[in-house]
PDB file with SEQRES, HELIX, SHEET and CRYST1 records, atoms N, CA, C and O in Angstrom:
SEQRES   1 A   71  UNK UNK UNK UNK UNK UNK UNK UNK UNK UNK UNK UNK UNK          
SEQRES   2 A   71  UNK UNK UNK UNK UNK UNK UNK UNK UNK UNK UNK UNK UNK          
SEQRES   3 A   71  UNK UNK UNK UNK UNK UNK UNK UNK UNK UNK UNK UNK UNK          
SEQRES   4 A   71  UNK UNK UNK UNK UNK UNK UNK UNK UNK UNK UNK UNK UNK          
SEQRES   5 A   71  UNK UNK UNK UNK UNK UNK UNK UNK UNK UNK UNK UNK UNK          
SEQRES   6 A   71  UNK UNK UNK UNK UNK UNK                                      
HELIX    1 AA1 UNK A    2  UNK A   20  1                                  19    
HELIX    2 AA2 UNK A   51  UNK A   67  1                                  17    
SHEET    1 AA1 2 UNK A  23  UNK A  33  0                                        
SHEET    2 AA1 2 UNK A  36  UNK A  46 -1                                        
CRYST1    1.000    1.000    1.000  90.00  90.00  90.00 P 1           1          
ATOM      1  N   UNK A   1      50.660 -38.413-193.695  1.00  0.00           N  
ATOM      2  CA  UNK A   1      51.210 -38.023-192.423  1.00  0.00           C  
ATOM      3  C   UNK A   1      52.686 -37.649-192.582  1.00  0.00           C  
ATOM      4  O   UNK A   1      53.600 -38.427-192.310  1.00  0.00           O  
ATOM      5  N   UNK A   2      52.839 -36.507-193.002  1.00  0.00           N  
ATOM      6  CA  UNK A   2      54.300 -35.677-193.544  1.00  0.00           C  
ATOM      7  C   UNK A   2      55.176 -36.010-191.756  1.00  0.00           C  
ATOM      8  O   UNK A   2      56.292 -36.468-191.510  1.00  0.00           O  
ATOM      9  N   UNK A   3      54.095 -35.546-190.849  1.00  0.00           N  
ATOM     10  CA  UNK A   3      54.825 -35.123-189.132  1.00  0.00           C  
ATOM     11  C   UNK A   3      55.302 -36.600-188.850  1.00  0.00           C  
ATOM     12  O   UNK A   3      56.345 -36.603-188.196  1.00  0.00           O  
ATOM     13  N   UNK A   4      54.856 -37.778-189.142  1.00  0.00           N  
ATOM     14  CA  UNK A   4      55.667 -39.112-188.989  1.00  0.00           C  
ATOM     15  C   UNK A   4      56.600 -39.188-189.517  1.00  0.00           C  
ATOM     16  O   UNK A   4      57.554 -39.450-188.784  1.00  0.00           O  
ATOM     17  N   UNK A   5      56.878 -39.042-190.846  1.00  0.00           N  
ATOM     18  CA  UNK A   5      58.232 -39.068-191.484  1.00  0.00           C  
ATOM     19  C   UNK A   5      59.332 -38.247-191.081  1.00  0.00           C  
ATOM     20  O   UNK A   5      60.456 -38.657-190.794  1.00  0.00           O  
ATOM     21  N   UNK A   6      58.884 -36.907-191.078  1.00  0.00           N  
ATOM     22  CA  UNK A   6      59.677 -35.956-190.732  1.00  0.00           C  
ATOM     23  C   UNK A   6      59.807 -36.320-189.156  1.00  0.00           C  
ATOM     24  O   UNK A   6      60.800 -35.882-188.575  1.00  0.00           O  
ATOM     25  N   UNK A   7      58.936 -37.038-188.481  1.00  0.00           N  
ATOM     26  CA  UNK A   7      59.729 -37.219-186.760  1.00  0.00           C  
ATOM     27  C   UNK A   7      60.683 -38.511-187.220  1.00  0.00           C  
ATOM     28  O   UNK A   7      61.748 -38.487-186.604  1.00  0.00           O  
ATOM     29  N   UNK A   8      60.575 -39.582-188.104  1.00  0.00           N  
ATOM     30  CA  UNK A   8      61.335 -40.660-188.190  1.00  0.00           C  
ATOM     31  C   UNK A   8      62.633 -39.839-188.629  1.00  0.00           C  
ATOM     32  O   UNK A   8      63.675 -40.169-188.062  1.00  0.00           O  
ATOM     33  N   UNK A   9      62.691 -38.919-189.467  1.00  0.00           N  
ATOM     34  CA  UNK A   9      63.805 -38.663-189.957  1.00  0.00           C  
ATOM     35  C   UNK A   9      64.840 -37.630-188.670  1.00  0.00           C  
ATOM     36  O   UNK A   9      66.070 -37.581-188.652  1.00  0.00           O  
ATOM     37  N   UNK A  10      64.100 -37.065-187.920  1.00  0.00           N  
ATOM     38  CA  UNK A  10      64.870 -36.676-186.518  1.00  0.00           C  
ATOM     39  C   UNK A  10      65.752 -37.518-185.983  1.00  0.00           C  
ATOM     40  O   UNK A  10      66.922 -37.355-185.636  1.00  0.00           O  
ATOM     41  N   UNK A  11      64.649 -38.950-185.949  1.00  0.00           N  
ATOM     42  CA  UNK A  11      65.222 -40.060-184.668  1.00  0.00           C  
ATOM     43  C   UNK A  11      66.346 -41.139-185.358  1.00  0.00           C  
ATOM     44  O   UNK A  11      66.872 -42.118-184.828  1.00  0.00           O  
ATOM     45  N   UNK A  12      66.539 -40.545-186.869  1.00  0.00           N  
ATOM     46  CA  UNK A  12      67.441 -41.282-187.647  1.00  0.00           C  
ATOM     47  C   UNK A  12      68.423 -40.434-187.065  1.00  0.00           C  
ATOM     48  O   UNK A  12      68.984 -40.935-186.090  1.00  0.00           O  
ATOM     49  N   UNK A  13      68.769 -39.357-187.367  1.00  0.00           N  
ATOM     50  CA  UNK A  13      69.440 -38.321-187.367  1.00  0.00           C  
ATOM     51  C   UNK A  13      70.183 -37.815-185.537  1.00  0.00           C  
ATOM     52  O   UNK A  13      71.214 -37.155-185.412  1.00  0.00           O  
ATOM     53  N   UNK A  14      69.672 -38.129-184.821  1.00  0.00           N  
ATOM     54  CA  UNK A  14      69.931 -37.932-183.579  1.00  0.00           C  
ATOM     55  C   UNK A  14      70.468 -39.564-183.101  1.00  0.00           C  
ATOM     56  O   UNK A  14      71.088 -39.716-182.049  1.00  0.00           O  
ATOM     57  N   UNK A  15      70.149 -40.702-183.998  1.00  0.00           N  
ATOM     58  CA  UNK A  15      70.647 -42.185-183.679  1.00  0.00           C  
ATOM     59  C   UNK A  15      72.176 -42.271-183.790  1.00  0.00           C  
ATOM     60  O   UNK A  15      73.053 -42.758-183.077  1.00  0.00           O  
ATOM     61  N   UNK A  16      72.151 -41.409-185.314  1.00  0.00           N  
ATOM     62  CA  UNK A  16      73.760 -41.757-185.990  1.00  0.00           C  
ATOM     63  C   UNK A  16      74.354 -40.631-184.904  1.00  0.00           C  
ATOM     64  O   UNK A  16      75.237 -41.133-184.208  1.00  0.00           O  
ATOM     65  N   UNK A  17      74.082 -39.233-184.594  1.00  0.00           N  
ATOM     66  CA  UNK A  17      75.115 -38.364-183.885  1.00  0.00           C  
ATOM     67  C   UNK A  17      75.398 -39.201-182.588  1.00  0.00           C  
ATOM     68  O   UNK A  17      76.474 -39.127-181.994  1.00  0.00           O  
ATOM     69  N   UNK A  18      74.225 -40.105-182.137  1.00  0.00           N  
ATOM     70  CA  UNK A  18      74.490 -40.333-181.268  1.00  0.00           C  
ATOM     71  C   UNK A  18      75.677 -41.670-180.715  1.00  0.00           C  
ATOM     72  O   UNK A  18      76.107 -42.047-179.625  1.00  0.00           O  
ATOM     73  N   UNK A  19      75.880 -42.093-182.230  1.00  0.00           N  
ATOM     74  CA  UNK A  19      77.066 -42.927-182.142  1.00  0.00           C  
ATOM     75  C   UNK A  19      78.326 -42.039-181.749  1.00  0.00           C  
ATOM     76  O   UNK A  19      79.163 -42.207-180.862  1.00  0.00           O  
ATOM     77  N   UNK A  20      78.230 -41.367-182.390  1.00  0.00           N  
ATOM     78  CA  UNK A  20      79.843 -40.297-183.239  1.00  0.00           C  
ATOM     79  C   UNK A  20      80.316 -39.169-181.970  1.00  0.00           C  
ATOM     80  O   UNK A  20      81.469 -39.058-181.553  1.00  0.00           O  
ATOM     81  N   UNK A  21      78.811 -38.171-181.358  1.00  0.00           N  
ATOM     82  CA  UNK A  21      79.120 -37.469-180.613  1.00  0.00           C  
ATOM     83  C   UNK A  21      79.241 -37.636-179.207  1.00  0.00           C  
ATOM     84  O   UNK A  21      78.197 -37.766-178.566  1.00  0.00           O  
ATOM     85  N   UNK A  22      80.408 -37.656-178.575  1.00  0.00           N  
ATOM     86  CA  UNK A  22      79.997 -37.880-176.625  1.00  0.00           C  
ATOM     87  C   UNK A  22      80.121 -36.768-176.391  1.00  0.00           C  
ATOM     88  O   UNK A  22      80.714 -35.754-176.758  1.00  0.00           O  
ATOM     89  N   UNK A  23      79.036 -37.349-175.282  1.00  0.00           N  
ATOM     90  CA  UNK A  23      78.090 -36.057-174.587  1.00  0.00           C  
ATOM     91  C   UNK A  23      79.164 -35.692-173.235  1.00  0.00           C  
ATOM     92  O   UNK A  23      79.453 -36.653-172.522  1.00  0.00           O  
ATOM     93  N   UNK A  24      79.590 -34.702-172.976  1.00  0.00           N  
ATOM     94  CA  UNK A  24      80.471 -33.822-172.071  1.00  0.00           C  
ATOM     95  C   UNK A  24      79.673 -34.131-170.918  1.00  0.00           C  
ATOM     96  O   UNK A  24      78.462 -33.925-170.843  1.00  0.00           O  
ATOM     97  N   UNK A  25      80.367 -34.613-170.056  1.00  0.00           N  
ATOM     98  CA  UNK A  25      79.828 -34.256-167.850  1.00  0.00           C  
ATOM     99  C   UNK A  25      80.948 -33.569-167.442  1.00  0.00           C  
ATOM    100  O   UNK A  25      82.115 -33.901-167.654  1.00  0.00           O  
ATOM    101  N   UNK A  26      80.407 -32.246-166.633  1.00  0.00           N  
ATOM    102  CA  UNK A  26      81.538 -31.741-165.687  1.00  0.00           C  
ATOM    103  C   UNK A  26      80.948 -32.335-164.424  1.00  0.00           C  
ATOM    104  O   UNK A  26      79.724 -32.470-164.396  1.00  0.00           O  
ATOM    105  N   UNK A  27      81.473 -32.606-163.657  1.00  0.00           N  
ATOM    106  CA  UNK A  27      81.311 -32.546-162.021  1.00  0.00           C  
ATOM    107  C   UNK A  27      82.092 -31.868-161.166  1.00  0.00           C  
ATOM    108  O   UNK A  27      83.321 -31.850-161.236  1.00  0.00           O  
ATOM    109  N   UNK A  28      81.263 -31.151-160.139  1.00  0.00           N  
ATOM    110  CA  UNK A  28      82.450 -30.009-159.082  1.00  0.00           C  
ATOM    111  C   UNK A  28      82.456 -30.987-158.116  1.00  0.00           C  
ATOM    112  O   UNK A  28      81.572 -31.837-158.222  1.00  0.00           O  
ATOM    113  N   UNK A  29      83.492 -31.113-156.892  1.00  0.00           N  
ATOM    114  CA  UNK A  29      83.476 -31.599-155.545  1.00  0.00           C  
ATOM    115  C   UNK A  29      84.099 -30.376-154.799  1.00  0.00           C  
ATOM    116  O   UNK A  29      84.922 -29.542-155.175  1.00  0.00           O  
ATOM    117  N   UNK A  30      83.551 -30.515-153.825  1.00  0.00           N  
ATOM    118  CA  UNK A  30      84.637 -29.765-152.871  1.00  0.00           C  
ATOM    119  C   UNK A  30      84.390 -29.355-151.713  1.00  0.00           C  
ATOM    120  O   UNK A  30      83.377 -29.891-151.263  1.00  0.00           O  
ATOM    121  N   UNK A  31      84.887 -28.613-151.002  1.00  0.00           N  
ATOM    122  CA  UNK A  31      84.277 -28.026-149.442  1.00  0.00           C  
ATOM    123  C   UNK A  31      84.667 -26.852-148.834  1.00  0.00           C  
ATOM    124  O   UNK A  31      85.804 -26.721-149.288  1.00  0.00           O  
ATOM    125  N   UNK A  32      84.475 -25.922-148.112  1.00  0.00           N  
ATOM    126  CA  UNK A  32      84.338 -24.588-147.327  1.00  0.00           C  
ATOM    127  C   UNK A  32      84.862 -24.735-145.999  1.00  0.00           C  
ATOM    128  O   UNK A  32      84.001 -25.117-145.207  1.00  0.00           O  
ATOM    129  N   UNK A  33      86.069 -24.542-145.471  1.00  0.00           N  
ATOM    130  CA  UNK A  33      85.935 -24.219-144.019  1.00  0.00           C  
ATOM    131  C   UNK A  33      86.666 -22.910-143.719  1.00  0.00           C  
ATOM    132  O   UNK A  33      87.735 -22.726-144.301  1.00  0.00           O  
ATOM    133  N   UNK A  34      86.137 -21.839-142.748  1.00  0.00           N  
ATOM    134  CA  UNK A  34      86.776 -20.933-142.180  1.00  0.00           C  
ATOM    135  C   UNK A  34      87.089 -19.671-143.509  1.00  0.00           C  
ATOM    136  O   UNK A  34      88.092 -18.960-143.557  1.00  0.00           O  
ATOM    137  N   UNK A  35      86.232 -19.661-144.248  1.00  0.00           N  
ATOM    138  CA  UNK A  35      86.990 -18.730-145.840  1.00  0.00           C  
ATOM    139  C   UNK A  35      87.828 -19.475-146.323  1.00  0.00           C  
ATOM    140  O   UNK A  35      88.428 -18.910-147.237  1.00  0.00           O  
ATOM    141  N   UNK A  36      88.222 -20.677-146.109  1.00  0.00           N  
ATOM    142  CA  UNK A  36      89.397 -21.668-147.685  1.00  0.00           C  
ATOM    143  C   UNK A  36      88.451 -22.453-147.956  1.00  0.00           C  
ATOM    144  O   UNK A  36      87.741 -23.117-147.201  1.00  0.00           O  
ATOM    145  N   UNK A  37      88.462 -22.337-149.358  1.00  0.00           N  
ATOM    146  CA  UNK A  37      87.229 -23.409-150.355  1.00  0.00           C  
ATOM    147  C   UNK A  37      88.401 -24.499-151.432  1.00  0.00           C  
ATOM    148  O   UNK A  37      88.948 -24.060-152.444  1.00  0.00           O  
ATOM    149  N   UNK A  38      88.563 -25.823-150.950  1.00  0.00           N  
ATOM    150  CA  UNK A  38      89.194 -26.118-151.828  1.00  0.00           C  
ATOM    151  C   UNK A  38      87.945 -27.260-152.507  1.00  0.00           C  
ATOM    152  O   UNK A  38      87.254 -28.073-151.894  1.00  0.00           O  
ATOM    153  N   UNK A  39      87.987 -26.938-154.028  1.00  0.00           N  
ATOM    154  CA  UNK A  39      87.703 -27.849-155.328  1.00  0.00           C  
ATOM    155  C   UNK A  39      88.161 -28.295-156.046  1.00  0.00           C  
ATOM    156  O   UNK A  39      89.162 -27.746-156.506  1.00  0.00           O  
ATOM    157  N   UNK A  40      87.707 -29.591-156.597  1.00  0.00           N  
ATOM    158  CA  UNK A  40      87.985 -30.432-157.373  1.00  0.00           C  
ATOM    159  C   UNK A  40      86.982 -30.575-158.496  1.00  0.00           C  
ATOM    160  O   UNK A  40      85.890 -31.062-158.204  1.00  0.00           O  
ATOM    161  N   UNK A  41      87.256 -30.152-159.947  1.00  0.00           N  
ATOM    162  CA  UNK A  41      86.690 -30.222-161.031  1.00  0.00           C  
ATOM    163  C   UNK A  41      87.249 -31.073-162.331  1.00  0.00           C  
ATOM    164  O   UNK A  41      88.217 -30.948-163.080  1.00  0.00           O  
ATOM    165  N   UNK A  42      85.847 -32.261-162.189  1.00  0.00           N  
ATOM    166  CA  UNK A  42      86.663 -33.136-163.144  1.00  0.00           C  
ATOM    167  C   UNK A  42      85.507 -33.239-164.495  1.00  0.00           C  
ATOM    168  O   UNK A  42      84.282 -33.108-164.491  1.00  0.00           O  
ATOM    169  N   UNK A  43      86.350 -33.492-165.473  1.00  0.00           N  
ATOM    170  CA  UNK A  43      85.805 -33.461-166.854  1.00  0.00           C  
ATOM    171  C   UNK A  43      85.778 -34.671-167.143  1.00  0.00           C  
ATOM    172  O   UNK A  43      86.567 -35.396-166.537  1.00  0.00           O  
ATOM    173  N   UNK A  44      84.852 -35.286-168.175  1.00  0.00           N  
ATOM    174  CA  UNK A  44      84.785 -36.851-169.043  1.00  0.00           C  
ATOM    175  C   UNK A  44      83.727 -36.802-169.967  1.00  0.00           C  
ATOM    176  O   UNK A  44      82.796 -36.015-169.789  1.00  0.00           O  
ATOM    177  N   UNK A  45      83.768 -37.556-170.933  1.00  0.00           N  
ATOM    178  CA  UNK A  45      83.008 -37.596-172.232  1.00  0.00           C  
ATOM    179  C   UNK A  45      82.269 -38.635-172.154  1.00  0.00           C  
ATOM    180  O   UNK A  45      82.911 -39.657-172.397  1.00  0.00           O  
ATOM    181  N   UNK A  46      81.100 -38.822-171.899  1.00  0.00           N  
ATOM    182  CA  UNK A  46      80.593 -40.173-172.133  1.00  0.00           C  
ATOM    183  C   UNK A  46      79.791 -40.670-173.766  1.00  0.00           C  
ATOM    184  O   UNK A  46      79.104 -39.838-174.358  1.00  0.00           O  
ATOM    185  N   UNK A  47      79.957 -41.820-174.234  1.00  0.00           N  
ATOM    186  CA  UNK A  47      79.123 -42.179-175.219  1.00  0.00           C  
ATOM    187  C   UNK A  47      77.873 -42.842-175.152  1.00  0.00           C  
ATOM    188  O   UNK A  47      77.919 -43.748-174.320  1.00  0.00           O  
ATOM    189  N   UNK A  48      77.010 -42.758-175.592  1.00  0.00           N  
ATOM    190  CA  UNK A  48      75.500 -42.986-175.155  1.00  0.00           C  
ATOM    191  C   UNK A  48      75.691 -44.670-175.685  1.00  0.00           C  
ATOM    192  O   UNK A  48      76.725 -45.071-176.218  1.00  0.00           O  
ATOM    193  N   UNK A  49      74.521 -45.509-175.429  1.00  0.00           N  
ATOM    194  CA  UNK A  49      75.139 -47.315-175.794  1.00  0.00           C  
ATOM    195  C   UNK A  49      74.902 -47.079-177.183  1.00  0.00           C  
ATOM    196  O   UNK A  49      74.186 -46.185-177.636  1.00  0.00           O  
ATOM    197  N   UNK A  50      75.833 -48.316-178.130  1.00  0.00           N  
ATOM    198  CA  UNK A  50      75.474 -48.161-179.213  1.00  0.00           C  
ATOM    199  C   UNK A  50      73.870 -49.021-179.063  1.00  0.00           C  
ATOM    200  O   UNK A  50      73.150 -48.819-180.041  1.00  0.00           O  
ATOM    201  N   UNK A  51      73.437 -49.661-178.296  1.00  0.00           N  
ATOM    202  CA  UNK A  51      71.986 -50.741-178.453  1.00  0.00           C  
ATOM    203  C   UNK A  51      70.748 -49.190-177.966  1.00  0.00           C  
ATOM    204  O   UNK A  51      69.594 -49.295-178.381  1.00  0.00           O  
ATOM    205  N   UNK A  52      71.136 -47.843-177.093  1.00  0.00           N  
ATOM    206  CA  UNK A  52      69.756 -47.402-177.642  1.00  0.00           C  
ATOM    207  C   UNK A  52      70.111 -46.515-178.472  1.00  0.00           C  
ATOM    208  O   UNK A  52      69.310 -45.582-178.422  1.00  0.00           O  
ATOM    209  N   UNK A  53      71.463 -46.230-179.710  1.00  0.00           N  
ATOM    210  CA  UNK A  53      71.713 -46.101-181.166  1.00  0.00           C  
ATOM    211  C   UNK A  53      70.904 -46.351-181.501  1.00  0.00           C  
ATOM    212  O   UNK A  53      69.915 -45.697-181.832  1.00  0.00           O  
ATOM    213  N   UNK A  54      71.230 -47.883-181.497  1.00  0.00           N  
ATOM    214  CA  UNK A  54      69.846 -48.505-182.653  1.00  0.00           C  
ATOM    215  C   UNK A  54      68.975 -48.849-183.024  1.00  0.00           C  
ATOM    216  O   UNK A  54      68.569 -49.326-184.084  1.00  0.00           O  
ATOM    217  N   UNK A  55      68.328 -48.428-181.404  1.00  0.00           N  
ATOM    218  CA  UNK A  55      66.789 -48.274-181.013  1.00  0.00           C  
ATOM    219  C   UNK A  55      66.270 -47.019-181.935  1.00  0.00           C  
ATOM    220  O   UNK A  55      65.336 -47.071-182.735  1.00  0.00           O  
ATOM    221  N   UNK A  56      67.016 -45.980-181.666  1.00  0.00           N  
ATOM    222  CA  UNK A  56      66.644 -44.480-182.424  1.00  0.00           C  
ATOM    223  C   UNK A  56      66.212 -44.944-183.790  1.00  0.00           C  
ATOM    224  O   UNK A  56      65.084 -44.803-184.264  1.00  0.00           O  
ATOM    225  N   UNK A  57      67.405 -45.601-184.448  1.00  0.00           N  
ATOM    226  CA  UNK A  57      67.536 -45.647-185.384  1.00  0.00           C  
ATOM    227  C   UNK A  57      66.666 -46.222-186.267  1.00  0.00           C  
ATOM    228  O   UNK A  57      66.163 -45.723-187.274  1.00  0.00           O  
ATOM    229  N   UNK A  58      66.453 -47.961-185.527  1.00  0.00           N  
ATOM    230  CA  UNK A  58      65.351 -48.941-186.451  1.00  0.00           C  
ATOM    231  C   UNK A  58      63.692 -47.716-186.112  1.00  0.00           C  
ATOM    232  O   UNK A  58      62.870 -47.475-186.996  1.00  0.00           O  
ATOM    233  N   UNK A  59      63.619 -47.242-184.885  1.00  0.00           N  
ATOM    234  CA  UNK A  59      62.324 -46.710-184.456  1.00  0.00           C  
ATOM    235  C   UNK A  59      62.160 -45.514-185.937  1.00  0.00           C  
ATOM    236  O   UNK A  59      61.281 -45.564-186.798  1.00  0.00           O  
ATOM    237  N   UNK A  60      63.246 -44.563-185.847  1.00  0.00           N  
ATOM    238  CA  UNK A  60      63.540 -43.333-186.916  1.00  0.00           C  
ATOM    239  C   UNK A  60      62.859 -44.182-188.207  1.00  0.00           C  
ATOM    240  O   UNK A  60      61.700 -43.874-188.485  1.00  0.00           O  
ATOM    241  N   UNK A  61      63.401 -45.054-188.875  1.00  0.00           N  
ATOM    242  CA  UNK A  61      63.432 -45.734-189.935  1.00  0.00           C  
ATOM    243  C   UNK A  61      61.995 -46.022-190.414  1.00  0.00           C  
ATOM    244  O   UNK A  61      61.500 -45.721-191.500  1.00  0.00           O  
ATOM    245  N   UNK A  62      61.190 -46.947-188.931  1.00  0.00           N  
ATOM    246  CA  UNK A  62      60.143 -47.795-188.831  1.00  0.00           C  
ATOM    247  C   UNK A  62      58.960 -46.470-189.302  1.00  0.00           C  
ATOM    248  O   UNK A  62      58.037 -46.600-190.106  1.00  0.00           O  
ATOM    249  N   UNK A  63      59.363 -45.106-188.462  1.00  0.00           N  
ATOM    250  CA  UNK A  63      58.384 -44.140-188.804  1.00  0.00           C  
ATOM    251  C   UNK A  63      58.321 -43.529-189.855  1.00  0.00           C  
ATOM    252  O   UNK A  63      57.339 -42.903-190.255  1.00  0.00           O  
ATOM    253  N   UNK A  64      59.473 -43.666-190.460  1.00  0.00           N  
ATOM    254  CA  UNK A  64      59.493 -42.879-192.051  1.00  0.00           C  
ATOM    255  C   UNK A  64      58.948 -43.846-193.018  1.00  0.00           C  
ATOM    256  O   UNK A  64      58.503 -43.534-194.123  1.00  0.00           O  
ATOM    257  N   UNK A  65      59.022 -45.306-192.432  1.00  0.00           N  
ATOM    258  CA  UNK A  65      58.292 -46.262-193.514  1.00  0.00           C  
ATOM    259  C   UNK A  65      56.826 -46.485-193.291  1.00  0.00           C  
ATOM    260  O   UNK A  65      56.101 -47.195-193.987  1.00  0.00           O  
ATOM    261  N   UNK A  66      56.501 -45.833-192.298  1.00  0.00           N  
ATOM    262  CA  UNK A  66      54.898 -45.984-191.853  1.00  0.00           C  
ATOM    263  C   UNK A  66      54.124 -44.673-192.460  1.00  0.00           C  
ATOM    264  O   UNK A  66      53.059 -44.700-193.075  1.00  0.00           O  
ATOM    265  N   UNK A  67      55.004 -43.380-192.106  1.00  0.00           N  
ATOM    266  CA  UNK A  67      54.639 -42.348-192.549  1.00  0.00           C  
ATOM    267  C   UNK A  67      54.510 -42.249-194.075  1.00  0.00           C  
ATOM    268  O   UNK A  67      53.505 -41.635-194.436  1.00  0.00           O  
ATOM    269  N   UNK A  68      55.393 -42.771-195.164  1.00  0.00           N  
ATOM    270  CA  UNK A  68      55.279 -42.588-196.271  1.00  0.00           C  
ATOM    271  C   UNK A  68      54.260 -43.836-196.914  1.00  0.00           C  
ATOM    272  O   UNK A  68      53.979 -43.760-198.110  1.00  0.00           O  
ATOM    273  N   UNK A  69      53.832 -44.740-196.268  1.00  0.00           N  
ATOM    274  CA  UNK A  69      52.902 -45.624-196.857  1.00  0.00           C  
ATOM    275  C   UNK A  69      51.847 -45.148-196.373  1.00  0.00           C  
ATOM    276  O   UNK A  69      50.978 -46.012-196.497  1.00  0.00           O  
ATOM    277  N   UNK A  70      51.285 -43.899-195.699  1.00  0.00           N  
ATOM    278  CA  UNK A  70      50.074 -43.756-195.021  1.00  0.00           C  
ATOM    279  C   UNK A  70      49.504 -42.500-196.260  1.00  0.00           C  
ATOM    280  O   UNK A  70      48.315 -42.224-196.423  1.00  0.00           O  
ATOM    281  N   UNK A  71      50.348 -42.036-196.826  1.00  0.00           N  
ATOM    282  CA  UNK A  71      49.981 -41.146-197.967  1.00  0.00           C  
ATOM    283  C   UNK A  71      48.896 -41.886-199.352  1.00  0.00           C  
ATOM    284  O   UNK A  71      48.566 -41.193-200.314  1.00  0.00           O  
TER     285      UNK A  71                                                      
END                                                                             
């Protein structure tokens, strides 16, 4: 089962970025009266938890060790 390993090795791989990379939110606010639109646009980075990190990660791992003993 090559497609287990190769999915464990995704969910390794998307565990670790997911320590390292934060994920971008924009949010708009704002309101319309009479033709004046005033907005407020705010930016922030969030980091995903490191505990479902290492969910990805042991899961990534668990499938590449299942996948390569099923050969």
């Amino acid at each position: 089962m090559k497609l287990l390993f190769w999915s464990g090795v995704l969910l390794v791989v998307l565990g670790v970025f997911s320590l390292v990379v934060p994920i971008p939110h924009t949010e708009r606010r704002g309101f319309s009266a009479d033709g004046v639109s005033v907005s407020i646009k705010t930016q922030r980075s969030e980091r995903v938890s490191p505990i479902v990190s290492g969910v990805l990660i042991l899961g990534g791992a668990g499938m590449m060790i299942a996948g390569n003993r099923s050969n």
